[in-house]
Backbone bond lengths (Angstrom), bond angles and torsions (degrees), N, CA, C in turn:
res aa  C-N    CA-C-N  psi(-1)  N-CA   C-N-CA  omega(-1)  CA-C   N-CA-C  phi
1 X - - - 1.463 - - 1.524 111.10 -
2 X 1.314 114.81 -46.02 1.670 123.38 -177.41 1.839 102.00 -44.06
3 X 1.636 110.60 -51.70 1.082 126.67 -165.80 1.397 116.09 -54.86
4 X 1.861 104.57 -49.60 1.348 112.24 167.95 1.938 115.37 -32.63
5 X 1.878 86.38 -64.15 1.378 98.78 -147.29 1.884 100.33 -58.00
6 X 1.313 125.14 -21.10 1.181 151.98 -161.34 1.855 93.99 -68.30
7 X 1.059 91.44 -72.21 1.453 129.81 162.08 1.805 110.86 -34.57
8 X 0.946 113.44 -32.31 1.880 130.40 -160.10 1.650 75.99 -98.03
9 X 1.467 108.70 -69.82 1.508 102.54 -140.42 1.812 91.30 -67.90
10 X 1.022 146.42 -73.44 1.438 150.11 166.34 1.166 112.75 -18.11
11 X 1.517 150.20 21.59 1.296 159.75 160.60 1.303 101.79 -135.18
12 X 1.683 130.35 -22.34 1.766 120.23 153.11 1.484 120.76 -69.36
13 X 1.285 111.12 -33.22 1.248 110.17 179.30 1.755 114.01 -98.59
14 X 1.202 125.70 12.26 1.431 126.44 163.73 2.013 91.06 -96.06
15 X 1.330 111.12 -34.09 1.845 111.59 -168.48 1.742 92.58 -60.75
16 X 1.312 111.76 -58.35 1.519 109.94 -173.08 1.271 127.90 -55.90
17 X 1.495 110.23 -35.40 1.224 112.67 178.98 1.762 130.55 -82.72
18 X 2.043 95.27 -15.58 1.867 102.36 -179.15 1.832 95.22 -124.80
19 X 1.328 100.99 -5.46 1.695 94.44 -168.52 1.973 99.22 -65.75
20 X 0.973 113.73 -13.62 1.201 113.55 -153.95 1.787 100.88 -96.88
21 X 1.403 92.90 -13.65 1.903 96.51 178.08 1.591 93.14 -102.88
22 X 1.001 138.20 20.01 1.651 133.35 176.37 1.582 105.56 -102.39
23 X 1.594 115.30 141.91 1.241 124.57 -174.45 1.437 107.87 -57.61
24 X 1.204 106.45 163.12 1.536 122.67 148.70 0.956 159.49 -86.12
25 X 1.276 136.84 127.50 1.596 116.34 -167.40 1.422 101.20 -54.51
26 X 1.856 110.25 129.44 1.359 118.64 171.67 1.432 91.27 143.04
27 X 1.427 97.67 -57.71 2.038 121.52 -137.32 1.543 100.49 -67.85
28 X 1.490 123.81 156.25 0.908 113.39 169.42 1.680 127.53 -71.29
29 X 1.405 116.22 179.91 1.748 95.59 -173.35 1.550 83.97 -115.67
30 X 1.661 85.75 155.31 1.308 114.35 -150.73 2.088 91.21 -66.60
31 X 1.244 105.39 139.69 1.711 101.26 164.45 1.487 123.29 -68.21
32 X 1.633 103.96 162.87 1.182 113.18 -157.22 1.742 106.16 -151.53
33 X 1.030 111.59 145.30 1.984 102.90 146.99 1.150 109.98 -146.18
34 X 1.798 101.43 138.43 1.227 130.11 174.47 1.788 107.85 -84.35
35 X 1.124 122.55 150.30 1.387 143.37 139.11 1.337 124.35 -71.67
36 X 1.299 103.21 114.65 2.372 110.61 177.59 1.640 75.93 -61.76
37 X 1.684 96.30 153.93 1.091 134.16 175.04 1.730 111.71 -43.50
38 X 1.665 98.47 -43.98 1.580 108.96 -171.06 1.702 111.37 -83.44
39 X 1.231 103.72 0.68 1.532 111.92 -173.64 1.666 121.76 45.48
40 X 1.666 86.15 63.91 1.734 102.69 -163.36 1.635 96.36 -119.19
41 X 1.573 93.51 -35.76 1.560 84.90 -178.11 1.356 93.85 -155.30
42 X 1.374 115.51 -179.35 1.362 136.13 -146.16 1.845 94.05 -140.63
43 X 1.652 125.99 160.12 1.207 146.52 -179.84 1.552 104.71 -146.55
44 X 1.287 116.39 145.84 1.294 121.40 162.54 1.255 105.93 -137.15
45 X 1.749 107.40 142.27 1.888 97.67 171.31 1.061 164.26 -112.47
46 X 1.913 77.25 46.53 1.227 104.79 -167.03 2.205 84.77 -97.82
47 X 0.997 107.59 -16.59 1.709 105.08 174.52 1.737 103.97 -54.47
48 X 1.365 112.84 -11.71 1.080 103.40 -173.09 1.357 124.16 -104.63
49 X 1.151 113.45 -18.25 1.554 139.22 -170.17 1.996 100.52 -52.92
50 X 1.564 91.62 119.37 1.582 93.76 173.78 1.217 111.87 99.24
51 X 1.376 110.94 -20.89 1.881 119.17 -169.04 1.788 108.74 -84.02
52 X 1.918 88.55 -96.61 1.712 94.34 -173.03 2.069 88.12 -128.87
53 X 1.428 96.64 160.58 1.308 101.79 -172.31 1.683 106.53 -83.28
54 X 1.268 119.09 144.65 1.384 144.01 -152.46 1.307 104.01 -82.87
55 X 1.267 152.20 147.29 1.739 137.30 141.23 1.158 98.11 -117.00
56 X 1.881 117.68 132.54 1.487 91.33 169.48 1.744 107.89 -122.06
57 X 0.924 126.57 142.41 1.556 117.18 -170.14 1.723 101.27 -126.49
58 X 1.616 77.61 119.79 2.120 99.39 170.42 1.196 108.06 -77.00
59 X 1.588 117.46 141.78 1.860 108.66 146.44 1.545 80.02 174.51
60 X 1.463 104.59 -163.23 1.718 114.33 -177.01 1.345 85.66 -141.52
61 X 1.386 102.76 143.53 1.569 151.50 -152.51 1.306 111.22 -117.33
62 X 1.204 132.43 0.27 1.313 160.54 -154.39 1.642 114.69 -84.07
């Protein structure tokens, strides 16, 4: 339990200190570029802005 609470407070004080540089609901999301897998070409998503809506999904494929 100690560990939890240890655990609790050290994810309030990382929230206070970066929660406050994280977008907003509304805001646009911050730009980016990815690398294709083959490192042939490059995307940014802001190429997308205005067009069709984006999904982007994390994990390893591995």
């Amino acid at each position: 339990m100690l560990k939890t609470i240890r655990s609790m407070k050290d994810h309030r004080a990382w929230q206070q200190k970066y929660e406050k540089n994280a977008p907003k609901v509304g805001d646009l999301a911050p730009d980016f570029e990815l690398h294709d897998t083959r490192n042939e070409g490059s995307v940014r998503l802001s190429d997308f802005r205005g067009k069709r809506p984006v999904a982007l999904i994390f994990g390893s494929y591995t």
